[in-house]
C-alpha positions, 0 to 999 in steps of 0.5 A: 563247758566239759573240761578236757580230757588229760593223760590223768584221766586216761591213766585213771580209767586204765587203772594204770599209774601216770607214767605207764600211760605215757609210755604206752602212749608214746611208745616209749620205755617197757610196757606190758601189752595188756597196759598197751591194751588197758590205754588205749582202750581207754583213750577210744572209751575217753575219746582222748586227743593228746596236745601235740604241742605239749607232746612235742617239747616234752618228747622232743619228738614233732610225730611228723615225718618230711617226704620231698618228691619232684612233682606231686602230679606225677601218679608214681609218687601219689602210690609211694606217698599213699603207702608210706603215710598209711605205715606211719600213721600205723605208727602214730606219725603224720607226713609232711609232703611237698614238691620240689619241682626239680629245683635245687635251690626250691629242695634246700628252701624246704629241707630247710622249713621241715627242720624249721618245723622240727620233723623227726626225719626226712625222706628225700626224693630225686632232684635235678642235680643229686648230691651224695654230700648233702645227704651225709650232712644232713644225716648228721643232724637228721635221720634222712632216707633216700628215696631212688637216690644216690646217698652216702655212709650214715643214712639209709635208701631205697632205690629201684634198678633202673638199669636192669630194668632199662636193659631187660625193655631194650633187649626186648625191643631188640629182640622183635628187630628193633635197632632204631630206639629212641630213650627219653628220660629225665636228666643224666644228672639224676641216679634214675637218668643214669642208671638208665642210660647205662642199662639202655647202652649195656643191652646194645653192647651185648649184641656188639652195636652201638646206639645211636647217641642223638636217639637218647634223649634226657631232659626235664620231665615234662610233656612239652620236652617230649613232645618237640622231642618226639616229633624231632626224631620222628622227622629223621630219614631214619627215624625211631621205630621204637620208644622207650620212655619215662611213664609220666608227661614224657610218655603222654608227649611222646604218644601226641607226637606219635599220633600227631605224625600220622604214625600208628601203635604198634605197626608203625612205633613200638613203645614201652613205658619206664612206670606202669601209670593208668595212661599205659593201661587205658590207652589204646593200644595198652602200652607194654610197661616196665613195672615196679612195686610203688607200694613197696617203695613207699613202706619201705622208705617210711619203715626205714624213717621209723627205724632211724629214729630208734634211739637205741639202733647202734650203729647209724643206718646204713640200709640200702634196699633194692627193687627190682623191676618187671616187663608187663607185655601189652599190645603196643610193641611188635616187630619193626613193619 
């Protein structure tokens, strides 16, 4: 049986000493680029596979990256999670995913198994009620980056301007006539829900109205929510005669609900959907979107991890990114019929 190949070997075959190898291979310390060069071309030649677990106690460094998200069938986060592994494996790190589902007490349960398994640092998503407290002390004892979230001092995040974006879809849908809208939106305890019901009535008060409180509607993000919600709105003598709603189940119940009282896109309700997922772009009519960059998110959230765990960055982060949003217009808006 072949013997496996060690960092010696890969040392020897760079023609470089042992330490200058384990440098460059773990990015540590000073190295020229051509030693960089010299071993990793000896590691593709050698086909060396470092032992992660030797790596591990001697670095004091697992490699592994924590991200928590709400629903991992939500196609929003597959974008984010997709972009944010590809950066960290440019970086020699793997990512750790799970779901929260939303729960408080599931997101504390695996906080608690990804520092049981040593990960690096920890991205954390929106979860149903968001504590600034939790994520100053977790920051004392592990980078944390919040994604779309609300954070204190000592960490760092990247959040989306939700209200901006949910002002500049209402404006729209008031603009072609529309007074009668209908918000759906997870939950006010969340930043997203709030910054867009804060956007959403910002765009009312600007044209001196008020919206109608039992159109808003934030619950949990699913289909069954929206639908029963959808259809109890649309039974109102004065019903919605627009939607705007969260671009996920939510907007898949709402749209069954619509179809399913008779009602047509555009003539009879507009819609928009907060998120711009394959459902808004396949659906017939195409559903006018409020977009943001996913890709950019999830970059930017694993560039943000990299960075805290830059031994030498003094002091601790306190990065806050912001992304902006855009309206795409497709065919399932117009005027109020």
């Amino acid at each position: 049986m072949k013997d496996r190949i060690t960092i010696r070997d890969v040392a020897k075959k760079a023609g470089v000493s042992l330490g200058t190898a384990s440098r460059a291979l773990n990015r540590t310390g000073r190295v020229s680029d051509a030693a960089i060069a010299a071993v990793n071309q000896a590691v593709r030649d050698l086909n060396y596979k470092p032992d992660v677990v030797a790596r591990s106690l001697r670095t004091r460094s697992s490699g592994v990256i924590g991200l928590l998200v709400s629903d991992l069938a939500n196609p929003l986060y597959a974008r984010i999670i997709t972009a944010a592994e590809t950066a960290l494996q440019a970086e020699g790190y793997s990512l750790l995913v799970a779901s929260t589902r939303n729960e408080r007490k599931r997101e504390a349960s695996l906080i608690d198994i990804f520092r049981g398994r040593r990960v690096d640092a920890l991205i954390l998503g929106p979860c149903e009620r968001e504590s600034v407290e939790l994520i100053e002390k977790l920051a004392k004892e592990v980078p944390v980056v919040a994604l779309d979230r609300d954070f204190g001092t000592g960490s760092a995040g990247i959040v989306v301007d939700h209200a901006a974006g949910a002002f500049q879809a209402a404006q729209y849908l008031l603009n072609l006539g529309h007074t009668r809208i209908a918000l759906l939106t997870p939950g006010t305890e969340l930043r997203t829900g709030k910054e867009r019901i804060a956007g959403f009535r910002r765009a009312f008060e600007a044209r001196g109205i008020e919206p109608d409180p039992a159109l808003i509607r934030a619950e949990h993000s699913a289909m069954q929510f929206a639908f029963s919600e959808a259809m109890s709105l649309l039974s109102y003598a004065e019903r919605p005669t627009a939607f705007l709603c969260l671009g996920t189940r939510i907007l898949s119940g709402a749209l069954q609900a619509i179809r399913h009282g008779g009602y047509s896109l555009p003539q009879d309700v507009s819609v928009i959907s907060i998120g711009d997922t394959d459902l808004s772009q396949l659906f017939s009519p195409t559903i006018t979107s409020l977009s943001w960059d996913l890709e950019v998110m999830g970059t930017c959230a694993a560039q943000l991890a990299l960075k805290s765990l830059d031994r030498e960055a003094q002091p601790p982060l306190n990065d806050r990114i912001v992304i902006k949003t855009q309206l795409i217009l497709r065919e399932s808006c117009a005027p109020p019929g």
